[in-house]
Short mmCIF file of the C-alpha atoms (twelve columns), coordinates in Angstrom:
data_MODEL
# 
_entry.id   MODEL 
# 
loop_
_atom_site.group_PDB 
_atom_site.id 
_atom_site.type_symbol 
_atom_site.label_atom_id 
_atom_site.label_alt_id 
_atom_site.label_comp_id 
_atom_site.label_asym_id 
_atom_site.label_seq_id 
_atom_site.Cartn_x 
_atom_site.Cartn_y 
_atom_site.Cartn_z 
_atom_site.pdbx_PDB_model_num 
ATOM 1   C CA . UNK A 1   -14.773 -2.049  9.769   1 
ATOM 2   C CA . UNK A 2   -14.341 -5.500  8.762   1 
ATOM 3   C CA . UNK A 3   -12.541 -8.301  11.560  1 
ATOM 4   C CA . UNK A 4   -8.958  -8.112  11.274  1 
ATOM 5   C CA . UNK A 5   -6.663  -11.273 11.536  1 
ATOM 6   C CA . UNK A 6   -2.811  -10.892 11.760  1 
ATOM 7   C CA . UNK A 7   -1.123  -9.805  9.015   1 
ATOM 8   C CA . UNK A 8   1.073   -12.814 7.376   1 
ATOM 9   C CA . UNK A 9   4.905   -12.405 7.665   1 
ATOM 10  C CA . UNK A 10  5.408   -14.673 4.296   1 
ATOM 11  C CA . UNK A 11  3.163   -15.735 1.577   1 
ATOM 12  C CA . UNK A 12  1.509   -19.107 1.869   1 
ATOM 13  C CA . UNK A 13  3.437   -21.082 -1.248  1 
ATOM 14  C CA . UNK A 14  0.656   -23.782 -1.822  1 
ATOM 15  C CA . UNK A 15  2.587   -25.890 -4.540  1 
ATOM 16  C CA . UNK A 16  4.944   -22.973 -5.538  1 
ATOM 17  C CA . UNK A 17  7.962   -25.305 -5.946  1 
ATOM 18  C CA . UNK A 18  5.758   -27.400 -8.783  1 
ATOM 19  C CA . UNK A 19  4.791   -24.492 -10.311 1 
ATOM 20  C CA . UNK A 20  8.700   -23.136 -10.337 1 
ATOM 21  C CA . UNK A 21  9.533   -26.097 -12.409 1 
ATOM 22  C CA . UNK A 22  6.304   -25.874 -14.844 1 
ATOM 23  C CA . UNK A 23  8.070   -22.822 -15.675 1 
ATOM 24  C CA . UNK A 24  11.554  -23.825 -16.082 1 
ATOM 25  C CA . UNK A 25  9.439   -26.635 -18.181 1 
ATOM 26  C CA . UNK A 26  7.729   -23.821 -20.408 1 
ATOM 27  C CA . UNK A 27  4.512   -25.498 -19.303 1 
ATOM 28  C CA . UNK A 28  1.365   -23.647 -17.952 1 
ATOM 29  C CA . UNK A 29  -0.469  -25.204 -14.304 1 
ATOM 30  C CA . UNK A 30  -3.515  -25.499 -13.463 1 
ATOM 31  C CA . UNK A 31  -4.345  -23.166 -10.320 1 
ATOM 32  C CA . UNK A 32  -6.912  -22.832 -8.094  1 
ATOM 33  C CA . UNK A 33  -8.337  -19.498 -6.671  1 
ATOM 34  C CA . UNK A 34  -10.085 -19.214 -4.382  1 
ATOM 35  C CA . UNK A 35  -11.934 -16.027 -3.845  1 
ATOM 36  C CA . UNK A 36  -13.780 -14.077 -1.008  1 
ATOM 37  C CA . UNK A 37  -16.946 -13.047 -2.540  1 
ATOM 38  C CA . UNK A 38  -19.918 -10.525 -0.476  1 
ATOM 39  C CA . UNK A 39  -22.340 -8.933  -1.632  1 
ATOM 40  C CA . UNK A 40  -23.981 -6.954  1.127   1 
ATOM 41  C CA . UNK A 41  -26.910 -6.037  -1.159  1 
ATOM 42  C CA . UNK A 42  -27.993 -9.783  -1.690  1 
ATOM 43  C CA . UNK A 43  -25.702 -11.874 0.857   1 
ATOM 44  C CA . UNK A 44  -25.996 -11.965 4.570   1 
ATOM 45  C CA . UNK A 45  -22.393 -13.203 4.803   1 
ATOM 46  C CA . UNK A 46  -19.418 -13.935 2.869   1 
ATOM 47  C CA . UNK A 47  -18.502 -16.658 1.401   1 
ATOM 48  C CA . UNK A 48  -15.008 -18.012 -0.895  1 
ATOM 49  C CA . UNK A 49  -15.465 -19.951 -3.777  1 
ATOM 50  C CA . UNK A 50  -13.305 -21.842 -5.642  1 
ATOM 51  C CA . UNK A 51  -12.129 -21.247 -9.714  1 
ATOM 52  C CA . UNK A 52  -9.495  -23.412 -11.544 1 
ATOM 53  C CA . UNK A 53  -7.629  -21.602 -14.233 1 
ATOM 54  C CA . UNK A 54  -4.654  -22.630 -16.789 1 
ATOM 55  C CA . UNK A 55  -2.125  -20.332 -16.087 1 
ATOM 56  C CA . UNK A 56  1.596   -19.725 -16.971 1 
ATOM 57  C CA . UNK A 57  4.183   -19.616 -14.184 1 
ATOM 58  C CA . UNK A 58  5.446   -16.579 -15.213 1 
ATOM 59  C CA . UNK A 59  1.608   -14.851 -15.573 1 
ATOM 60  C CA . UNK A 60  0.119   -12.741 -12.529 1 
ATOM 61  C CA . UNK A 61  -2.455  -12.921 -10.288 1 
ATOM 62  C CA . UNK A 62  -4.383  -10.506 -11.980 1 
ATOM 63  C CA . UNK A 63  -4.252  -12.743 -15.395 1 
ATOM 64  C CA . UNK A 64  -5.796  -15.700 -13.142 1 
ATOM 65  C CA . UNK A 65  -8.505  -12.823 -12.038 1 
ATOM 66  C CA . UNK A 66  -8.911  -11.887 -15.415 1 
ATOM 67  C CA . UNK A 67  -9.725  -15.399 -16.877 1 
ATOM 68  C CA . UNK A 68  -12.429 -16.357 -14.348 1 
ATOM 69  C CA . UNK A 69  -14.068 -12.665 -14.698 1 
ATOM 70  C CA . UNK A 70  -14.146 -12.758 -18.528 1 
ATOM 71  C CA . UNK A 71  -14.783 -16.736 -19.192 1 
ATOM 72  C CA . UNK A 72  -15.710 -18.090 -16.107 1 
ATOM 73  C CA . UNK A 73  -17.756 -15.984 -13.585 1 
ATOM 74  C CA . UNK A 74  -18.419 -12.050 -14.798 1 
ATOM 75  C CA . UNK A 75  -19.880 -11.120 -11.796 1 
ATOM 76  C CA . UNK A 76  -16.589 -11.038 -9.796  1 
ATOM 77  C CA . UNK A 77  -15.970 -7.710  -8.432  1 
ATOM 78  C CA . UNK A 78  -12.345 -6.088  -8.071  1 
ATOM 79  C CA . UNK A 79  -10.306 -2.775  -9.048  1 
ATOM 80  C CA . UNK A 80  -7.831  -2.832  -11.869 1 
ATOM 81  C CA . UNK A 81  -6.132  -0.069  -14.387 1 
ATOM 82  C CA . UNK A 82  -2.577  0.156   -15.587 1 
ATOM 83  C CA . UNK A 83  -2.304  -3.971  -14.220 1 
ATOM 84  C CA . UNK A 84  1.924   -2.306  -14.418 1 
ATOM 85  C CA . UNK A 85  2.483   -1.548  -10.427 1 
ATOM 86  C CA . UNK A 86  1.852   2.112   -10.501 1 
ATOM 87  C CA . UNK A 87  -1.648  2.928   -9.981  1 
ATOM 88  C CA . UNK A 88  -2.287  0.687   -7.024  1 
ATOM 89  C CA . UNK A 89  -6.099  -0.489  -7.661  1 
ATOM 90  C CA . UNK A 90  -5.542  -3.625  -7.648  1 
ATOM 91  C CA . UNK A 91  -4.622  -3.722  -3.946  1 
ATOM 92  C CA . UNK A 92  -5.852  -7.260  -2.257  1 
ATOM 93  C CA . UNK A 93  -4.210  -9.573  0.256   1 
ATOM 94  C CA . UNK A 94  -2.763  -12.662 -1.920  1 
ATOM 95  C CA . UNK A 95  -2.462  -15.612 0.672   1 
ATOM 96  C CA . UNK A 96  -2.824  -13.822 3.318   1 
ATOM 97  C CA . UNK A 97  -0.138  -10.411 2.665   1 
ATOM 98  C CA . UNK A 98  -1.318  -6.911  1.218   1 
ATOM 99  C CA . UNK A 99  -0.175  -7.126  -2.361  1 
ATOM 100 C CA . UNK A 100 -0.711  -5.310  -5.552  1 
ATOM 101 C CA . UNK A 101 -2.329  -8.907  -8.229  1 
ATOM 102 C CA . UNK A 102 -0.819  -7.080  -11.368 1 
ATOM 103 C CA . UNK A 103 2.490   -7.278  -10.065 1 
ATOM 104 C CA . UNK A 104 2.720   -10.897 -8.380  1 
ATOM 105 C CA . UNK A 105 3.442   -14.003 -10.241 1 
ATOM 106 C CA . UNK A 106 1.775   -17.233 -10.084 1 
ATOM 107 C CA . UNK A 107 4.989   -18.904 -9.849  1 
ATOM 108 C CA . UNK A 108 5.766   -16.887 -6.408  1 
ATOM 109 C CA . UNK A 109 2.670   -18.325 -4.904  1 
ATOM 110 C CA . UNK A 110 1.755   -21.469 -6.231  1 
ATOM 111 C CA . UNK A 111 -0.929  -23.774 -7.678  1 
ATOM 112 C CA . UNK A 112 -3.435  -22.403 -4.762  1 
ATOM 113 C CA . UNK A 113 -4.142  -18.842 -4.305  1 
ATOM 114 C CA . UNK A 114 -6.575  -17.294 -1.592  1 
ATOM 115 C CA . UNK A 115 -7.458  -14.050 -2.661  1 
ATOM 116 C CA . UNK A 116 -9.328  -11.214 -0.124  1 
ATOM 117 C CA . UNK A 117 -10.224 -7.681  0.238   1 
ATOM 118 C CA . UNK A 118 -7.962  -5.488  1.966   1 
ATOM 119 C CA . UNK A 119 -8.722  -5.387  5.918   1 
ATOM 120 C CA . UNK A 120 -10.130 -2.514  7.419   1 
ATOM 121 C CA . UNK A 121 -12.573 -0.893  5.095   1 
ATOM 122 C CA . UNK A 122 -16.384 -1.647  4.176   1 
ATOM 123 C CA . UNK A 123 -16.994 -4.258  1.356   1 
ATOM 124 C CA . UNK A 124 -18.800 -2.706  -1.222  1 
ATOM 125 C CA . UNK A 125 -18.487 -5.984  -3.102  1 
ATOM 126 C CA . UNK A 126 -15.923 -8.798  -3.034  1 
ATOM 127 C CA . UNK A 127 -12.685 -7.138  -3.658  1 
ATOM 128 C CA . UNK A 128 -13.588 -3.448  -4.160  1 
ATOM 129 C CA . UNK A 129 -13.886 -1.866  -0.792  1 
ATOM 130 C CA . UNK A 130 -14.782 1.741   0.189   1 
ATOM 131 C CA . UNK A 131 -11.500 3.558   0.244   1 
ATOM 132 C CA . UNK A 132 -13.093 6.983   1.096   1 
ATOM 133 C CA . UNK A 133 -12.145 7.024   4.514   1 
ATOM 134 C CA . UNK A 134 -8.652  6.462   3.759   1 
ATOM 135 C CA . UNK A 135 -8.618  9.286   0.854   1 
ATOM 136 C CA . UNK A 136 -10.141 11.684  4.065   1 
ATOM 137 C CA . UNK A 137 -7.197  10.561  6.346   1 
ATOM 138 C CA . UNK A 138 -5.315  11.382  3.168   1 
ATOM 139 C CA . UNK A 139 -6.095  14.927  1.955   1 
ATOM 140 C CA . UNK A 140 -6.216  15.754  6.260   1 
ATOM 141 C CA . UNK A 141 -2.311  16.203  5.959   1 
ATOM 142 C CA . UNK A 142 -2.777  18.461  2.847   1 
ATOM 143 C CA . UNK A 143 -0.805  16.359  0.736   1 
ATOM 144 C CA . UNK A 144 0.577   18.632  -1.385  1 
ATOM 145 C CA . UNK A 145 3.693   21.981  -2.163  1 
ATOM 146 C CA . UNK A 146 2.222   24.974  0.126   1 
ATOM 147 C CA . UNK A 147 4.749   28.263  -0.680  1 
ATOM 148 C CA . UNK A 148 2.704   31.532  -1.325  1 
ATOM 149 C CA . UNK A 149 6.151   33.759  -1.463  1 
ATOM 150 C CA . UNK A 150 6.184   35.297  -5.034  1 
ATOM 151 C CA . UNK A 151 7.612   33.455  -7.821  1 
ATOM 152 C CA . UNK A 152 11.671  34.142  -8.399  1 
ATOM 153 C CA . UNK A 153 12.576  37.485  -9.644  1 
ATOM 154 C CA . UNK A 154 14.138  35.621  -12.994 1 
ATOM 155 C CA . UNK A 155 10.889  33.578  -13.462 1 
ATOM 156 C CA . UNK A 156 12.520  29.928  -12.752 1 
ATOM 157 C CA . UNK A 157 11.122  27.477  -10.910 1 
ATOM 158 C CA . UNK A 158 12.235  27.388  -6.776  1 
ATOM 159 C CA . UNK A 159 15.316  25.118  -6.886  1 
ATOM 160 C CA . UNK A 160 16.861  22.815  -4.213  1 
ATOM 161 C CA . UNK A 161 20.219  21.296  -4.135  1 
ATOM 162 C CA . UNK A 162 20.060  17.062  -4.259  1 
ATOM 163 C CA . UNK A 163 20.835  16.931  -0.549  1 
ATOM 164 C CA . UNK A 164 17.490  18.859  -0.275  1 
ATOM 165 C CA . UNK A 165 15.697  16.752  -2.924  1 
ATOM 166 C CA . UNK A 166 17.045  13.419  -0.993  1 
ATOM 167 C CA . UNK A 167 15.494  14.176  2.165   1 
ATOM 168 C CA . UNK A 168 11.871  12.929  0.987   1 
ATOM 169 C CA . UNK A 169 12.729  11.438  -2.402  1 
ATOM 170 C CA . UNK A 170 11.805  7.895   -0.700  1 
ATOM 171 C CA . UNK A 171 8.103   9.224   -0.256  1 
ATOM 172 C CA . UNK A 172 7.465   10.289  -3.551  1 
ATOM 173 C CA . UNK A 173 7.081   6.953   -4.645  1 
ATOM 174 C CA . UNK A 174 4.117   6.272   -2.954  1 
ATOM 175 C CA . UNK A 175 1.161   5.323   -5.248  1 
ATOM 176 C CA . UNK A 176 -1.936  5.354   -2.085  1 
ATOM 177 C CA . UNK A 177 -2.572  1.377   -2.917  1 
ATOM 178 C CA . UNK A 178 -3.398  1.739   0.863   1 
ATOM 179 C CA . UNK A 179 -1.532  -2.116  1.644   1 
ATOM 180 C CA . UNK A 180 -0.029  -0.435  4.312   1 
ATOM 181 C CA . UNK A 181 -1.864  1.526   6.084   1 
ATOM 182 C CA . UNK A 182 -4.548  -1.973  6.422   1 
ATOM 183 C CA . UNK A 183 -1.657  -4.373  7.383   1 
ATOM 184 C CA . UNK A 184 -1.513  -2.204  10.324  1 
ATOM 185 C CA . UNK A 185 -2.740  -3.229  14.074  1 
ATOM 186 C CA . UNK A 186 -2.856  -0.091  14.591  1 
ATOM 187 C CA . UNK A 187 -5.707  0.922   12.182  1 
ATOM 188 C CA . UNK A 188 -7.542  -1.997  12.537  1 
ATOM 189 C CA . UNK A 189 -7.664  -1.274  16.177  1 
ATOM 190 C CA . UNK A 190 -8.345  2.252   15.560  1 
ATOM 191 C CA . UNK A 191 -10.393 3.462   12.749  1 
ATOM 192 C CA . UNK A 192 -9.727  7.392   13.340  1 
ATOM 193 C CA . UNK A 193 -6.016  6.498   13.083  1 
ATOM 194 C CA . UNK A 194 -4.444  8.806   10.244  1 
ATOM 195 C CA . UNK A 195 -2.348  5.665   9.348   1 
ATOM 196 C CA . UNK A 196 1.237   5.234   7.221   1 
ATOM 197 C CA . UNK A 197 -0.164  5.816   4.353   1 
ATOM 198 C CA . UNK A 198 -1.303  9.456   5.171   1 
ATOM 199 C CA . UNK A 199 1.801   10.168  7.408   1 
ATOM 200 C CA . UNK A 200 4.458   9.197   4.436   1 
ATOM 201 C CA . UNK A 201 2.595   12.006  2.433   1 
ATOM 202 C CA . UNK A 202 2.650   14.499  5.137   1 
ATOM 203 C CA . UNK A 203 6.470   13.610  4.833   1 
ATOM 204 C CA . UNK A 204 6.880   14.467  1.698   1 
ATOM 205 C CA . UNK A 205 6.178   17.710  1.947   1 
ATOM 206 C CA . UNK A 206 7.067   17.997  6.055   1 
ATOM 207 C CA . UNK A 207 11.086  17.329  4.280   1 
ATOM 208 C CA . UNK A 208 11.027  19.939  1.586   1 
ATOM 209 C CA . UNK A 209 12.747  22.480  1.522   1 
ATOM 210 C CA . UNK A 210 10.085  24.736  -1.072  1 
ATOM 211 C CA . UNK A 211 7.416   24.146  1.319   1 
ATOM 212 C CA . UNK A 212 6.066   26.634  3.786   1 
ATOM 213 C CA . UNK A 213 3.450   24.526  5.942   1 
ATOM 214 C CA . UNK A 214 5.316   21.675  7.570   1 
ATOM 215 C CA . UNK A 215 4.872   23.279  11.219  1 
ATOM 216 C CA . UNK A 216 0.998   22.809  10.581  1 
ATOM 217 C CA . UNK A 217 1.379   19.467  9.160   1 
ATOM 218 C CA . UNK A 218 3.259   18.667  12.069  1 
ATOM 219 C CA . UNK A 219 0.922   20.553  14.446  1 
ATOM 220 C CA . UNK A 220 -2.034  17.865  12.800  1 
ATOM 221 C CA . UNK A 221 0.349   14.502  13.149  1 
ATOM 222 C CA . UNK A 222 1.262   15.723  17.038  1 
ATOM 223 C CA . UNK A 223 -2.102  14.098  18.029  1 
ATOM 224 C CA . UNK A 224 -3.307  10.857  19.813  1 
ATOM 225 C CA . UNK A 225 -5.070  9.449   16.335  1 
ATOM 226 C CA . UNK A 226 -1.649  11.026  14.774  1 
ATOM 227 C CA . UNK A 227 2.006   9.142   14.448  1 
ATOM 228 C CA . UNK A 228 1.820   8.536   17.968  1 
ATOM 229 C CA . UNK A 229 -0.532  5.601   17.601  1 
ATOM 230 C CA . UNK A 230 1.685   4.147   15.682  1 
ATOM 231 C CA . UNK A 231 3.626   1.193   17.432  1 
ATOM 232 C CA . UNK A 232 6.716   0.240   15.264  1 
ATOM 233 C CA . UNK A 233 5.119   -2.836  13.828  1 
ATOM 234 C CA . UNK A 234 7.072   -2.752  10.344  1 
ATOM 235 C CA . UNK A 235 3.998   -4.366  8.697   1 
ATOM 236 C CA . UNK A 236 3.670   -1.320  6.578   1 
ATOM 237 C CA . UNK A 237 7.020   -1.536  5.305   1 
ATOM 238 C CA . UNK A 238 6.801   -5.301  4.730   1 
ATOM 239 C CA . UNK A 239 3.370   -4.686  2.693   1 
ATOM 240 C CA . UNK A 240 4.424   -1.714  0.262   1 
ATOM 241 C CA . UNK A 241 4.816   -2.769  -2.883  1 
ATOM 242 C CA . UNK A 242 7.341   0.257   -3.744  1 
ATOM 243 C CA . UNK A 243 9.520   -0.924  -1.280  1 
ATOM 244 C CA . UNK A 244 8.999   2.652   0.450   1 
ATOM 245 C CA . UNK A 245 11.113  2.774   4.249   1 
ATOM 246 C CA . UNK A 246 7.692   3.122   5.911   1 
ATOM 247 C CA . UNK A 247 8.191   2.960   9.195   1 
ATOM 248 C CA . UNK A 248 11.778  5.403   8.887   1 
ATOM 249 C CA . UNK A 249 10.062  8.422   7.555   1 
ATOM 250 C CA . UNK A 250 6.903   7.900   10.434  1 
ATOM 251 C CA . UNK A 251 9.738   8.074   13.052  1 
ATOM 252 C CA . UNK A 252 11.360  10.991  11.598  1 
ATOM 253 C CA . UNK A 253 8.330   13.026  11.561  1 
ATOM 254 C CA . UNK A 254 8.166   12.021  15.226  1 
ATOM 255 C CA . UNK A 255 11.194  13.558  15.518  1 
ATOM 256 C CA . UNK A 256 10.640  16.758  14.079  1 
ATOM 257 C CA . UNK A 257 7.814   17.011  16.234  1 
ATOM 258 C CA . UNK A 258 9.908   16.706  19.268  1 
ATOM 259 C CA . UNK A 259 12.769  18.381  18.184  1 
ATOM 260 C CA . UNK A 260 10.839  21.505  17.034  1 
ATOM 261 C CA . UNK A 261 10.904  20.598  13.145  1 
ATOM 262 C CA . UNK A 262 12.047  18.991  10.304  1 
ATOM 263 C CA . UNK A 263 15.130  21.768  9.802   1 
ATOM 264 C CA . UNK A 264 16.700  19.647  13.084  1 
ATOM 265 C CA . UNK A 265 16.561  16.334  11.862  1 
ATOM 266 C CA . UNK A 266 19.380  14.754  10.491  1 
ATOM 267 C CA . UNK A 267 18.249  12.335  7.639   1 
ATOM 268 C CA . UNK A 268 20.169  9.393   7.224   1 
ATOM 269 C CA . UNK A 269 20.445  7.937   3.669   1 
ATOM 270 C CA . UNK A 270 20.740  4.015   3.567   1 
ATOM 271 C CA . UNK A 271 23.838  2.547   2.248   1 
ATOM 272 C CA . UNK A 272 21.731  1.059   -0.596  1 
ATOM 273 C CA . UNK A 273 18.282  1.619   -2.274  1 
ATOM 274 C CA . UNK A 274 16.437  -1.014  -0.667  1 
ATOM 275 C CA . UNK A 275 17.103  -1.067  3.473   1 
ATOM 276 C CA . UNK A 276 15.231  -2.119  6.186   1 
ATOM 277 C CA . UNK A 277 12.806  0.149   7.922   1 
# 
């Protein structure tokens, strides 16, 4: 497990405001990356190295990745695929926060960009690191509709009312980018740590209504490497990029765990789409 360092509260702006009025100029900046780069088959340590691109305010960070990979330096290493927000390769910490490079804009982080591999997990090579442990902490929750009761007698699917729908809607959205579950303390600290990520899909399903195995999902959480290690840090709701109330749906699975399951706890919906917590 790599050495963690504190997550960043706020992204390190390195020139932002100049770059802010490039764009309002139309002009493009010159902006320098500067990029963790290992190798364990060839390097005995890491090192960061330094690329200057031309780049439009208004382009991302994975553009700037893009141009030194394809003109500049083709042996840089990192995950990318729909570069739109919803398949969450391209997970990396961008001056110092978890963020997803296809949907951050140069302008929103200035003329000098560090750019490193998420915390917590083996380097395979600069920014591609070996997710498998997190995918195992993943499918330990069984992350997915358990109901073996025969289908309806009029052959439609099982229905729930909105109320019932609402309960977990909020953890649907999650697109396992993992730049939660490695802006925790928690999992840095702990490696056997089922971590956000992991619990937010166990709430999914924990909160419907259709499913029939949320007393055994809750029976695997209820454990010292389960929700209880978590501490209430809010970094995982401060790093998802889909805005998901993290650290809300990890205390109310606590909560059906002590209160004997999710039927007895009351979900509270926020007054608007995007609150705290």
């Amino acid at each position: 497990m790599a050495a963690p360092t504190t997550q960043s509260r706020a992204p390190v702006a390195g020139g932002a405001a100049s770059v802010r009025a490039a764009a309002k100029a139309g002009a493009t900046t010159r902006v320098t990356l500067r990029i963790f780069r290992f190798n364990p088959d060839t390097d005995a340590k890491p090192v960061y190295r330094e690329y200057t691109v031309d780049a439009d305010p208004t382009d991302r960070v994975l553009d700037a990745l893009n141009q030194v990979k394809w003109y500049e330096d083709g042996t840089l290493t990192y995950r990318r695929s729909c570069a739109h927000g919803i398949c969450g390769s391209d997970a990396m910490r961008i001056n110092g926060v978890n963020r997803l490079a296809c949907k951050v804009l140069i302008r929103d982080v200035g003329s000098s960009v560090t750019i490193e591999p998420l915390m917590g997990f083996r380097v395979i090579k600069d920014m591609v690191v070996d997710m498998e442990p997190f995918f195992a902490q993943f499918r330990s929750v069984m992350p997915y509709l358990i109901n073996d009761n025969p289908v309806p007698a009029d052959g439609r699917e099982r229905r729930q009312t909105v109320v019932d729908r609402e309960r977990f809607d909020d953890t649907t959205k999650c697109i396992l980018c993992a730049a939660c579950t490695t802006s925790c303390p928690s999992f840095w600290a702990d490696e056997n740590f089922v971590g956000p990520a992991a619990i937010v899909n166990a709430h999914r399903f924990i909160f419907d209504s259709r499913d029939e195995s949320s007393d055994e999902r809750l029976e695997i959480l209820n454990d010292r490497e389960g929700v209880w290690r978590c501490r209430t840090i809010f970094n995982c709701t401060e790093a998802c990029p889909r805005e998901i109330r993290i650290t809300k749906a990890i205390g109310e699975v606590k909560q059906a765990i002590l209160k004997g399951g999710a039927a007895n706890v009351t979900i509270r919906q926020p007054a608007s789409a995007h609150a705290a917590g």
